[in-house]
MARBA-3410 file (N, C-alpha, C, O; in Angstrom, 1 decimal):
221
27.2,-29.8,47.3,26.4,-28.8,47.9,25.3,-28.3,47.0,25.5,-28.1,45.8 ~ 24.3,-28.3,47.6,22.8,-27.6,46.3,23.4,-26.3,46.0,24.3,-25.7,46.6 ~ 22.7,-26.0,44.8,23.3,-24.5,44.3,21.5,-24.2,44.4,21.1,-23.0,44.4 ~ 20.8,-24.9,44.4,19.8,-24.7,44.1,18.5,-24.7,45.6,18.3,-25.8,46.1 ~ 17.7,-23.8,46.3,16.9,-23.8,47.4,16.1,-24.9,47.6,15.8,-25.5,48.7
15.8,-25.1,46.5,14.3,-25.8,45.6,14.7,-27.1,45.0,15.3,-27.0,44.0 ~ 14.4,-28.3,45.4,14.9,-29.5,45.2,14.7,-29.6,43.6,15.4,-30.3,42.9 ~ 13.8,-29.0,43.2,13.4,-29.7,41.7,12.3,-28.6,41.6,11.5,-28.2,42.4 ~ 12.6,-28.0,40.0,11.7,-27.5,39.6,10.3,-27.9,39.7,9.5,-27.3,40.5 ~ 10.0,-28.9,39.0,8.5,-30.1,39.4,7.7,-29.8,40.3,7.8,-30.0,41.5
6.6,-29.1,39.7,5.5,-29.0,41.5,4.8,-30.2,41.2,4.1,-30.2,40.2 ~ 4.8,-31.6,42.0,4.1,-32.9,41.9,2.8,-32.3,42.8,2.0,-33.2,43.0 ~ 2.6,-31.3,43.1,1.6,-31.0,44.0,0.6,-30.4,42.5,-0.4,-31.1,42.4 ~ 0.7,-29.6,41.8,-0.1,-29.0,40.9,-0.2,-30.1,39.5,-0.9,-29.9,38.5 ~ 0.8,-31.3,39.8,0.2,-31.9,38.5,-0.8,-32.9,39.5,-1.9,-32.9,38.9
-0.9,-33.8,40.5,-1.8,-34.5,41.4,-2.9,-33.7,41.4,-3.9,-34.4,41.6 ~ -3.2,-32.4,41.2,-4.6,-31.9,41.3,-4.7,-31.5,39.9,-5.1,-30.4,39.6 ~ -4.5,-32.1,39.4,-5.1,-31.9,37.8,-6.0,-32.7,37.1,-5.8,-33.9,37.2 ~ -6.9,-32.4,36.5,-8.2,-33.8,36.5,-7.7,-35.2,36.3,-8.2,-36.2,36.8 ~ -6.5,-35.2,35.6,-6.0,-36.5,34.9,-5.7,-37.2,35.9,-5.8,-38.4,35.8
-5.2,-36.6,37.2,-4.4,-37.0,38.3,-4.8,-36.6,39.7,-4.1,-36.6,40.8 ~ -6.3,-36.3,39.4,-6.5,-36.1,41.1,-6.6,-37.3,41.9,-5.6,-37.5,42.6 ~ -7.4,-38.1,42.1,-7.3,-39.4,42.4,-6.5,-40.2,42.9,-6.7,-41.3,43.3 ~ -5.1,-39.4,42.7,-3.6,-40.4,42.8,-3.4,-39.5,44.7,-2.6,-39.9,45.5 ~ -4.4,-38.2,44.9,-4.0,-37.8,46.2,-5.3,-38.6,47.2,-5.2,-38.4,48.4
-6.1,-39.3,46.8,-7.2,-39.7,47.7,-6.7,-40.4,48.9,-7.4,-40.3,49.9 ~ -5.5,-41.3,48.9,-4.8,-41.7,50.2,-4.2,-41.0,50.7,-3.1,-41.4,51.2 ~ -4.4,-39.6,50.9,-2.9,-39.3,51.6,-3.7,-38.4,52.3,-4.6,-37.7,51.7 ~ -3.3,-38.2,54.0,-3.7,-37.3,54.6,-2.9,-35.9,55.3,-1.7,-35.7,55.2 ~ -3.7,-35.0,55.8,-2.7,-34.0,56.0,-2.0,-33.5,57.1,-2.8,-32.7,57.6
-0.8,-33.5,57.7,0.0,-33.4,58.8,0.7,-31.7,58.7,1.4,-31.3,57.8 ~ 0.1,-30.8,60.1,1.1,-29.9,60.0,2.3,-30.3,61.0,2.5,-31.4,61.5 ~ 3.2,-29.1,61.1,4.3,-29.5,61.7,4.7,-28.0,62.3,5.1,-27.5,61.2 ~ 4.9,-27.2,63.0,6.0,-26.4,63.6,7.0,-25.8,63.1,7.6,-26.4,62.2 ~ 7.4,-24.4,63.5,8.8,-23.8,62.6,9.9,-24.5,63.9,9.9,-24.2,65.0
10.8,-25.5,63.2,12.3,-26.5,63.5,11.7,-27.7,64.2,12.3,-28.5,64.9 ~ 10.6,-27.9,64.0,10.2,-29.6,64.3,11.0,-30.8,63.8,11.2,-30.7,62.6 ~ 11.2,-31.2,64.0,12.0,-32.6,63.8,11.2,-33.7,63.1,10.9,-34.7,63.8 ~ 10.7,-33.6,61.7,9.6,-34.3,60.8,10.2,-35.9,61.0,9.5,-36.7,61.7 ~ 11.0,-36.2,60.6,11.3,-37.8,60.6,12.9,-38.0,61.1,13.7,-37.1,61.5
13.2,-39.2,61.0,14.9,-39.4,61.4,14.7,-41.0,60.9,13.7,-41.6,60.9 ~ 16.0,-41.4,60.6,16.5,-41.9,60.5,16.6,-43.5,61.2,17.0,-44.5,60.7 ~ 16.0,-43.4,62.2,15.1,-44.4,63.3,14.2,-44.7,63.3,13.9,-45.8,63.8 ~ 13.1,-43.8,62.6,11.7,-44.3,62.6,11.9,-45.4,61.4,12.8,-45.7,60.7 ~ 10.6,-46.2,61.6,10.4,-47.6,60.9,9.1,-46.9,59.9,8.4,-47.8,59.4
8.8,-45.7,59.7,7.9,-45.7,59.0,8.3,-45.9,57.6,9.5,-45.9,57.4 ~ 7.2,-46.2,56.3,7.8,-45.8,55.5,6.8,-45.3,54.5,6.0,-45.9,53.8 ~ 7.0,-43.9,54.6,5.9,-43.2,54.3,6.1,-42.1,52.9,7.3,-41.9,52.8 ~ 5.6,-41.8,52.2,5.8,-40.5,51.1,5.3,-39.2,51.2,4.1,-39.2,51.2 ~ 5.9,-38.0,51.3,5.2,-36.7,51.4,5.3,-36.1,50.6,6.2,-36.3,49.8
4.4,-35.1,50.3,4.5,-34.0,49.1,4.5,-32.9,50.1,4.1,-33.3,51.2 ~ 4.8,-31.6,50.0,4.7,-30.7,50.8,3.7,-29.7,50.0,3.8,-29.3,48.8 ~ 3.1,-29.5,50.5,1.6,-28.5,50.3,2.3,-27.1,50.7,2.3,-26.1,49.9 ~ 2.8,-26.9,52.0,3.2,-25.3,52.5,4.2,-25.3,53.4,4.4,-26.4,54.0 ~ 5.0,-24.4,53.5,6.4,-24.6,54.3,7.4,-24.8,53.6,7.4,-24.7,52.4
8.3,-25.0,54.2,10.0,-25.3,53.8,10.8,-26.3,55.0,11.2,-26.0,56.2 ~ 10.9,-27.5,54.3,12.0,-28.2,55.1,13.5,-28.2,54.4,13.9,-27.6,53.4 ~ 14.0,-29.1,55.3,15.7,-29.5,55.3,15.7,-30.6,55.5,15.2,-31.0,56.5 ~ 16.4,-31.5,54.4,17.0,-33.3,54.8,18.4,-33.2,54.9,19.1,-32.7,54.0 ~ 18.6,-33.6,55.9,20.3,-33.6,56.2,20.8,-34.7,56.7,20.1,-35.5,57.4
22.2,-34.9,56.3,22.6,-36.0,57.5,23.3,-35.4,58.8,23.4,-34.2,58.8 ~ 23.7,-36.4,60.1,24.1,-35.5,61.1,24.9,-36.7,61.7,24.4,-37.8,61.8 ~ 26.2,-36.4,62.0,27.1,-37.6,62.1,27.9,-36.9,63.6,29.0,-36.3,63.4 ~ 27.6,-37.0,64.8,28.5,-36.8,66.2,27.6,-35.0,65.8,26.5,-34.8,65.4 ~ 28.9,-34.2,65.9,28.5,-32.9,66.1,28.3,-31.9,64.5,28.3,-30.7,64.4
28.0,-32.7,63.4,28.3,-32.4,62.0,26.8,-32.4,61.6,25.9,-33.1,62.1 ~ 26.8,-31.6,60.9,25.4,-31.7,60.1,25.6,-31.4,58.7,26.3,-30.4,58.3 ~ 25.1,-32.5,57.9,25.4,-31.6,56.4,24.1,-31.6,55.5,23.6,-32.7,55.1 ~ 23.5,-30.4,55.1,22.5,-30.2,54.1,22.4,-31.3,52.7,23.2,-31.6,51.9 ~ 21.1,-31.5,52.8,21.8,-32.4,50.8,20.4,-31.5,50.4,20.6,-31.2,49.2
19.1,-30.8,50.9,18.2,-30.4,49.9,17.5,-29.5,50.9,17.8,-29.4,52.1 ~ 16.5,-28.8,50.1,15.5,-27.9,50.6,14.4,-28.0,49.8,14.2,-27.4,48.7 ~ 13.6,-28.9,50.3,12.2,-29.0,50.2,10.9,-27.7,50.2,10.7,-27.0,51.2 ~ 10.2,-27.6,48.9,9.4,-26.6,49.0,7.9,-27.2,49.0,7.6,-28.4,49.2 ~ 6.9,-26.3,48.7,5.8,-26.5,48.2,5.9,-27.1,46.8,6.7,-26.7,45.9
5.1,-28.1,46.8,4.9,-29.4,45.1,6.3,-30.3,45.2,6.5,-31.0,44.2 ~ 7.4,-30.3,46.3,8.4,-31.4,46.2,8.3,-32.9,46.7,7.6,-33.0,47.7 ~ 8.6,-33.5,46.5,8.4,-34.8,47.0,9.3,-35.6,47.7,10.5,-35.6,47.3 ~ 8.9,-36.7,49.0,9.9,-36.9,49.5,9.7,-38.3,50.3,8.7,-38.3,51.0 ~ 10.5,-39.6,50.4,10.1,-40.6,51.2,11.2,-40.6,52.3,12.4,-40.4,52.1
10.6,-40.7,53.2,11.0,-41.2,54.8,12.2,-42.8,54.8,12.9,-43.2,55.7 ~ 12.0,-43.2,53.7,13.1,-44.9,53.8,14.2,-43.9,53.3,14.5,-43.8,52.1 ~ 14.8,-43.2,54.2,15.7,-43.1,53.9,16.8,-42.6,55.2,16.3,-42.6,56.4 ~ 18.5,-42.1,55.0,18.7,-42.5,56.4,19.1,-40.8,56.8,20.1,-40.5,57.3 ~ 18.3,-40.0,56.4,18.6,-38.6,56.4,17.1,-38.1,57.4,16.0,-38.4,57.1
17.7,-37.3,58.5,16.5,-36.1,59.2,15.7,-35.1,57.9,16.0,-35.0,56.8 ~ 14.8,-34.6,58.5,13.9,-33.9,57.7,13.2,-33.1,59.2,12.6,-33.5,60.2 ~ 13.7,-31.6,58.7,13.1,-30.8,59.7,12.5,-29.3,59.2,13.0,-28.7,58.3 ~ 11.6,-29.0,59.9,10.6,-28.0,59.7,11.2,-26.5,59.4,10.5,-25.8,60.2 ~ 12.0,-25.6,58.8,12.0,-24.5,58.9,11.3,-23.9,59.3,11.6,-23.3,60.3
9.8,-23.5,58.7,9.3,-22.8,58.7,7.4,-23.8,59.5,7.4,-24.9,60.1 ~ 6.5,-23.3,59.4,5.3,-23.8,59.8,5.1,-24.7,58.3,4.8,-24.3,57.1 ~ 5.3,-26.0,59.0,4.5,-26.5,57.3,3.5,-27.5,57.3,3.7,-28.4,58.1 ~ 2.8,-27.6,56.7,2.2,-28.8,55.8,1.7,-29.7,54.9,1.1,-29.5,53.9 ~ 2.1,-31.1,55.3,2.2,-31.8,54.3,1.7,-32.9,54.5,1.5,-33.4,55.6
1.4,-33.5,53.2,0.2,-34.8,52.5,1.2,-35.6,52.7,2.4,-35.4,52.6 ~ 0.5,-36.9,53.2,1.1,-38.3,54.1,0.9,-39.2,53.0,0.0,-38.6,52.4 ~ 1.3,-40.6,52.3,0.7,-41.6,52.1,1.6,-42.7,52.5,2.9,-42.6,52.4 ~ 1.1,-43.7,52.9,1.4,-45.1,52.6,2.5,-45.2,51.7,2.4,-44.5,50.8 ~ 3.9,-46.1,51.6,4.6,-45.9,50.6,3.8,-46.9,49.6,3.5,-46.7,48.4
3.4,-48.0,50.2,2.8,-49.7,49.4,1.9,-49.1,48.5,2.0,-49.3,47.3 ~ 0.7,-48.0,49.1,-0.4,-47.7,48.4,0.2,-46.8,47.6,0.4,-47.4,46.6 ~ 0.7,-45.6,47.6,1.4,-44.7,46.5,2.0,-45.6,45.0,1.9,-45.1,43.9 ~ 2.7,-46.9,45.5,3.0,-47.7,44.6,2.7,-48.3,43.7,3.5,-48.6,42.8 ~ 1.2,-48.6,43.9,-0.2,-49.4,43.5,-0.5,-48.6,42.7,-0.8,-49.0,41.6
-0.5,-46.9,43.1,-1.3,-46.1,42.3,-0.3,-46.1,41.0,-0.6,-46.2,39.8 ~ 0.8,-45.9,41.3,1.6,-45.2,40.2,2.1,-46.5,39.2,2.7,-46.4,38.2 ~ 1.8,-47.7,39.8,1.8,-48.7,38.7,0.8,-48.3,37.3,1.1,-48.8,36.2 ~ 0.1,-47.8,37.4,-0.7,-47.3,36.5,-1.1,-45.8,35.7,-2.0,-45.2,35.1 ~ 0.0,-45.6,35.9,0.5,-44.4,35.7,1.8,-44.1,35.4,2.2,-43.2,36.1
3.0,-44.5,34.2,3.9,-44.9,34.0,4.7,-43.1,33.9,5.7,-42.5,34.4 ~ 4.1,-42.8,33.5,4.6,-41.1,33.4,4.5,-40.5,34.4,5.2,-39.4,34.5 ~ 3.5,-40.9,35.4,4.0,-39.7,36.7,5.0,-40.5,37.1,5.9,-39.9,37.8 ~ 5.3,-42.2,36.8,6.7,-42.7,37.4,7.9,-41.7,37.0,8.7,-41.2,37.9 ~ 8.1,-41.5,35.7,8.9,-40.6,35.3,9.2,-39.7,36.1,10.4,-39.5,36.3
8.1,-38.8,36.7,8.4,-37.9,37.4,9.2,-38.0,38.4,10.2,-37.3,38.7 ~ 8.3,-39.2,39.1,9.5,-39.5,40.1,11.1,-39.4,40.2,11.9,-38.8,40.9 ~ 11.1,-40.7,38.8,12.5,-40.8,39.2,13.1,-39.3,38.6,14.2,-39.0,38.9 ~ 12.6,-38.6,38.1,13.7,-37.1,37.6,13.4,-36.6,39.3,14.5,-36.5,39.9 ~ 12.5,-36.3,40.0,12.5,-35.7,41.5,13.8,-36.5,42.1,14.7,-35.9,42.6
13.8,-37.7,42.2,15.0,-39.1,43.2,16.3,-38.5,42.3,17.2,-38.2,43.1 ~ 16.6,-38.2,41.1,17.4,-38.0,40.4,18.3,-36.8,41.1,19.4,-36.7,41.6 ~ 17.2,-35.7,40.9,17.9,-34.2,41.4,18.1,-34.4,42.8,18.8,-33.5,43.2 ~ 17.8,-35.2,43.8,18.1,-35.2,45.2,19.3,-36.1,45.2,20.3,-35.7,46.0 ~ 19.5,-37.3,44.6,21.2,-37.8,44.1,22.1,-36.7,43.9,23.1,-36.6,44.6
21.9,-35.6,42.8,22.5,-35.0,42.4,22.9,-33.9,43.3,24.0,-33.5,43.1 ~ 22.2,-33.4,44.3,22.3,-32.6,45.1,23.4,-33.3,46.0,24.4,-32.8,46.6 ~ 23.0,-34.8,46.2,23.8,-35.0,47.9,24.8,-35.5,47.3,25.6,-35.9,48.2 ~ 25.3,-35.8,45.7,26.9,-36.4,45.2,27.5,-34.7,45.7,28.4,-34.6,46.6 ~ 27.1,-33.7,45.2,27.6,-32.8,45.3,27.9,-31.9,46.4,28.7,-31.0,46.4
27.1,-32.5,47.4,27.5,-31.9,48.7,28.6,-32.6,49.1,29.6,-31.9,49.5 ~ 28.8,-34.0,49.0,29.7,-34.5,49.6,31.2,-34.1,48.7,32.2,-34.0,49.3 ~ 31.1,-34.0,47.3,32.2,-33.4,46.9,32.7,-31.9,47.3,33.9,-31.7,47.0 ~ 31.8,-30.8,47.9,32.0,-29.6,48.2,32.7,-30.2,49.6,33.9,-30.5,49.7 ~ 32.0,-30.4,50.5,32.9,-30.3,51.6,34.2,-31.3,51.8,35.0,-31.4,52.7
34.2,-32.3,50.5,35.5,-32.9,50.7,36.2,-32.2,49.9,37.3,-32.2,50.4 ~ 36.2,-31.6,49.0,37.3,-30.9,48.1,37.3,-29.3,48.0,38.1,-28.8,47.2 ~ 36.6,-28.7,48.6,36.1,-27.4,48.3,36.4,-26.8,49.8,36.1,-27.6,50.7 ~ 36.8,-25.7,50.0,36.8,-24.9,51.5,35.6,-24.2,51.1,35.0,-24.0,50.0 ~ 35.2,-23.7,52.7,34.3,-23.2,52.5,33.6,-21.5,51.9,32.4,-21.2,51.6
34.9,-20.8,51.9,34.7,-19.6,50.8,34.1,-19.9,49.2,33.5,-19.2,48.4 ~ 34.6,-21.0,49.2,34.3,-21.3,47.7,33.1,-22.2,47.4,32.4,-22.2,46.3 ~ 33.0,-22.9,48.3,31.1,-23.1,48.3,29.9,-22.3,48.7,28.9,-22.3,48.1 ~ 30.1,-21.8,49.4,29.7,-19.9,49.6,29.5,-19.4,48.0,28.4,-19.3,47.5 ~ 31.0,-19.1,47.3,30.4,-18.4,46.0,29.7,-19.6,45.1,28.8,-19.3,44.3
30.1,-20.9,45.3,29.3,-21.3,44.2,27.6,-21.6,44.7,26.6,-22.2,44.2 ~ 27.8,-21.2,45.4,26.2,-21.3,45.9,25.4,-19.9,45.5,24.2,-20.0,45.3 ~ 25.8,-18.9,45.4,26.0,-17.8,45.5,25.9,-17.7,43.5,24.9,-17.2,43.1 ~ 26.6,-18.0,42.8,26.2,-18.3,41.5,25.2,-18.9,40.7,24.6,-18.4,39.8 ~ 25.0,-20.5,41.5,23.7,-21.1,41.3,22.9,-20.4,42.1,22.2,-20.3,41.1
22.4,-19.9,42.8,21.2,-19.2,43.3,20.9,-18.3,42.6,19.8,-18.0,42.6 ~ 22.1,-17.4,41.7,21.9,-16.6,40.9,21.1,-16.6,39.5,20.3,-15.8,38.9 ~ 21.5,-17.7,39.2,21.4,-18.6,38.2,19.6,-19.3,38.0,18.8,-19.3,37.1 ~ 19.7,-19.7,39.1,18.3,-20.1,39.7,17.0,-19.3,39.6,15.9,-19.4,39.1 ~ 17.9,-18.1,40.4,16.7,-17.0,40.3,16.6,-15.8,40.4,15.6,-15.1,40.6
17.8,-15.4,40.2,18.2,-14.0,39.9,17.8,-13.1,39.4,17.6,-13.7,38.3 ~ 17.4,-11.5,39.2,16.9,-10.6,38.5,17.8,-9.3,38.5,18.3,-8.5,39.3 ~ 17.8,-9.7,36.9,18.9,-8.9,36.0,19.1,-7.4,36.6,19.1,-8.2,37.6 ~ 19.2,-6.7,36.9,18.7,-4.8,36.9,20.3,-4.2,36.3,21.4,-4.6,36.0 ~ 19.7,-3.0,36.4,21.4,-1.9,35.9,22.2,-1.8,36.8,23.2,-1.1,36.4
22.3,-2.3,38.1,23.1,-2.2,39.3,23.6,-3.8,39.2,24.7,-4.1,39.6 ~ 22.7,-4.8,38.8,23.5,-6.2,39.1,22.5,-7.3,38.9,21.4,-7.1,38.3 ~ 22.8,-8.2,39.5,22.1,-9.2,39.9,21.4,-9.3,41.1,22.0,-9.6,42.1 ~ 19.9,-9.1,41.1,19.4,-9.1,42.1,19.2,-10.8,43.0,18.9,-11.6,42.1 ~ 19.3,-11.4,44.1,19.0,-12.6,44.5,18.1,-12.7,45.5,18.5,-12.4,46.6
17.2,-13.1,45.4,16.2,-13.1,46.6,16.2,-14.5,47.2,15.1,-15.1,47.0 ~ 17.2,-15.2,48.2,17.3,-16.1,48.4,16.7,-17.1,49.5,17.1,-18.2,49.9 ~ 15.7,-16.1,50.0,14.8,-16.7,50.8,15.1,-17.4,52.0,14.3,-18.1,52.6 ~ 16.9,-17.1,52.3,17.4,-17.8,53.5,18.0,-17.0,54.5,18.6,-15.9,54.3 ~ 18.0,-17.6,55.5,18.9,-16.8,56.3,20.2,-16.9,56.6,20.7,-17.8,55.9
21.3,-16.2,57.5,22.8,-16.4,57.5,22.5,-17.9,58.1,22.8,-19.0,57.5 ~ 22.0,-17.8,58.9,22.2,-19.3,59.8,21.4,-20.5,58.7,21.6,-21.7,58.9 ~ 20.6,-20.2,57.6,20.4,-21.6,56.7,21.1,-21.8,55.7,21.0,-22.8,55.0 ~ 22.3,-20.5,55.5,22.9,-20.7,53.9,24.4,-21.5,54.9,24.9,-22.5,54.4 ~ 24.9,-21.1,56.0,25.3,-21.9,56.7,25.2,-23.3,56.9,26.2,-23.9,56.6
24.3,-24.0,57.4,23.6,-24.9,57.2,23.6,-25.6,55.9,23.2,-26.7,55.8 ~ 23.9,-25.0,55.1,23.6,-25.9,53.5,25.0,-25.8,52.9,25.3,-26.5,51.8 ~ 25.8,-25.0,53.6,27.1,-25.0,52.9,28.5,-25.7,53.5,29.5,-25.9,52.8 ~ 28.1,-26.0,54.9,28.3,-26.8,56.0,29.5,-25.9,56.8,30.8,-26.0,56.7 ~ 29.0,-25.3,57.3,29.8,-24.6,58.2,28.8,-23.6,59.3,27.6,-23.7,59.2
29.2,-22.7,60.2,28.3,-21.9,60.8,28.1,-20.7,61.0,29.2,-20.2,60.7 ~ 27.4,-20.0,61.3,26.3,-18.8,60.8,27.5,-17.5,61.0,27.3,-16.4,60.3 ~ 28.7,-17.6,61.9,29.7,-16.3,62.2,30.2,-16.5,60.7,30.0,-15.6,59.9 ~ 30.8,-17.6,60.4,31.9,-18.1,59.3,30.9,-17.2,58.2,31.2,-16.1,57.8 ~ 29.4,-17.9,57.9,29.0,-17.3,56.7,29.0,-15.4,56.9,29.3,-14.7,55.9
28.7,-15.0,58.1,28.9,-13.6,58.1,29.9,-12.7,57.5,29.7,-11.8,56.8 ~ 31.2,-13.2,58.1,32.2,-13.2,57.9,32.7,-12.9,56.3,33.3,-11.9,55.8 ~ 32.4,-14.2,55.6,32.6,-14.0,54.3,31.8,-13.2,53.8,32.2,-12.8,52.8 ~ 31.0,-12.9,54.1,30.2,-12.2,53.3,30.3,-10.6,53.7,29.7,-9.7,53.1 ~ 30.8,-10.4,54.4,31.1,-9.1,55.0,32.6,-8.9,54.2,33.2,-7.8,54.1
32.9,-10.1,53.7,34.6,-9.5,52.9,33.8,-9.5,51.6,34.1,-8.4,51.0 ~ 33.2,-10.0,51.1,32.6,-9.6,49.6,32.0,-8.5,50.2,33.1,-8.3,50.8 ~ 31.4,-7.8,50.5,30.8,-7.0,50.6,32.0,-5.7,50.6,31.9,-4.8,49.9 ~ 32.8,-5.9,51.3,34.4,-4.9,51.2,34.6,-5.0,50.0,34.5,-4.1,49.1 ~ 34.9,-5.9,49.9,35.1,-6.1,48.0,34.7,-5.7,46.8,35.2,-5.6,45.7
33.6,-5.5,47.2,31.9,-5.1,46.3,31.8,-5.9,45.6,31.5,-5.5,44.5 ~ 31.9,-7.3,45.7,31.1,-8.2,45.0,29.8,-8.2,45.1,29.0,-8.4,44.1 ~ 29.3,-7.9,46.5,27.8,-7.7,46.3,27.6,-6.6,47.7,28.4,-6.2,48.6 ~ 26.3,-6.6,47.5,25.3,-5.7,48.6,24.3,-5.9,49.1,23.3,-6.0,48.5 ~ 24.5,-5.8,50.3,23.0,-6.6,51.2,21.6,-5.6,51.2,21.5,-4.5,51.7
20.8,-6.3,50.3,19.8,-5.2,50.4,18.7,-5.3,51.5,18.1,-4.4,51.9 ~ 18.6,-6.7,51.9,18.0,-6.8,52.8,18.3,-8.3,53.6,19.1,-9.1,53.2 ~ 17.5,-8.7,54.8,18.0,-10.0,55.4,18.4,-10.8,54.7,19.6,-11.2,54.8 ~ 17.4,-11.3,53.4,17.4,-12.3,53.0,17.8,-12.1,51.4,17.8,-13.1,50.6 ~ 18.1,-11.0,51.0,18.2,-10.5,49.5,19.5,-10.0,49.2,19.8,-9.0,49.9
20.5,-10.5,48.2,21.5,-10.0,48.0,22.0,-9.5,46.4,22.1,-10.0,45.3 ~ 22.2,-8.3,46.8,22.5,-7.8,45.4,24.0,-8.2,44.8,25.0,-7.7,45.3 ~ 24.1,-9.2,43.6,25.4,-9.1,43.0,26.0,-8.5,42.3,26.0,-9.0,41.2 ~ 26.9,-7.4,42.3,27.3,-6.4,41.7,28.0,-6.3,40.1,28.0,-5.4,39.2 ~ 28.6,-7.7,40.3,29.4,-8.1,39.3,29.7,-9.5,39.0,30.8,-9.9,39.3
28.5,-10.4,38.4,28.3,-12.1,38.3,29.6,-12.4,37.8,30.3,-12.7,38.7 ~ 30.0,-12.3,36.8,30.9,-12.6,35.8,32.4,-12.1,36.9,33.1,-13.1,37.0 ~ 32.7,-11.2,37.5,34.1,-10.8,38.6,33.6,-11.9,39.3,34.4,-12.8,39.2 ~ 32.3,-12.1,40.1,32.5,-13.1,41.3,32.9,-15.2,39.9,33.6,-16.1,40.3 ~ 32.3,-15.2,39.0,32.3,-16.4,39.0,34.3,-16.7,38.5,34.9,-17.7,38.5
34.7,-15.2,38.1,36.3,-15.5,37.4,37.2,-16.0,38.9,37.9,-17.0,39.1 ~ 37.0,-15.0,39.8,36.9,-14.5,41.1,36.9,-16.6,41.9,37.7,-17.0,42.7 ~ 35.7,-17.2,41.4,35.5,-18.4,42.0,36.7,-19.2,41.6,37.3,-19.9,42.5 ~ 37.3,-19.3,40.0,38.1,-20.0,39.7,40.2,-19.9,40.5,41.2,-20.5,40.3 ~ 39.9,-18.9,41.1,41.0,-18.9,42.2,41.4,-19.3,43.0,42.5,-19.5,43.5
40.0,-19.7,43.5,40.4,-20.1,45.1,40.4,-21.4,45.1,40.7,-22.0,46.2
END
């Protein structure tokens, strides 16, 4: 399961417009998309590379009535279509298209943005070994907190009351990423909240009251 919103720290979008590296964006053109559009699947024969300029997607797999999160694509992440996972629109987005063959060409000459790559291909392995170990070994209260930790972790702000988390999601996407659905995530989170592990400060913002109780807290369940 990601602990993390944001596939990869790396914005490949601000290092491509940098003088050294503008040139590497001249094939690629620009596609928007819809808030829950259905970007690619698994059937298409394209095989194409995106960078996302604006918006927020989701690559998931979806197997009968199952859906399971492996990332969350932001602005400057990068992403190819050969692959056998959906990608869909959260929010209004768009994003730079290229050719995979021509992207290839370019980056033959460019041995160090290859680097980059592979650390971006790397953290998206790492996210989807770990989803599949959360929902095969892990119930779902306890991928909840550890998601809930890494997000903390990620991006949390310190204050005298706790950990603040601005997690930029809603019940029904932290659901979605943790594989289960949007009552279940309520639910738990309405018992931390009994508990005072944390406090909702707002839709999408949760205050942690006590990191260190919830992460001891994690090693129980």
């Amino acid at each position: 399961m990601p602990t993390k919103m944001k596939l990869t720290e790396m914005n490949l979008l601000r290092l491509f417009n940098s003088p050294d590296y503008e040139n590497l964006l001249k094939d690629f053109t620009t596609q928007r998309f819809p808030k829950k559009n259905l970007i690619y699947s698994p059937f298409e024969e394209k095989n194409l590379i995106f960078i996302v300029k604006s918006g927020k997607l989701r690559v998931y797999l979806a197997y009968e009535d199952k859906e399971f999160t492996l990332a969350f694509l932001e602005s400057g992440d990068i992403y190819s279509t050969h692959t056998r996972a959906f990608v869909q629109a959260l929010d209004d987005t768009e994003i730079l298209v290229c050719n995979t063959t021509k992207f290839q060409q370019q980056l033959s000459a460019l041995p160090e943005v290859s680097l980059t790559m592979v650390k971006v291909l790397g953290d998206l392995l790492k996210n989807s070994i770990s989803t599949i170990e959360g929902l095969v070994f892990k119930d779902v209260r306890r991928r909840l907190v550890e998601y809930l930790i890494g997000a903390a972790a990620d991006r949390g702000r310190h204050t005298s009351d706790g950990t603040v988390v601005e997690l930029g999601l809603s019940t029904e996407d932290i659901a979605l990423l943790v594989g289960t659905t949007r009552q279940t995530i309520s639910l738990i989170l309405n018992d931390f909240i009994k508990a005072d592990f944390l406090e909702k400060l707002n839709r999408r913002t949760l205050l942690i009251k006590n990191l260190s109780a919830l992460k001891d807290w994690k090693d129980l369940l």
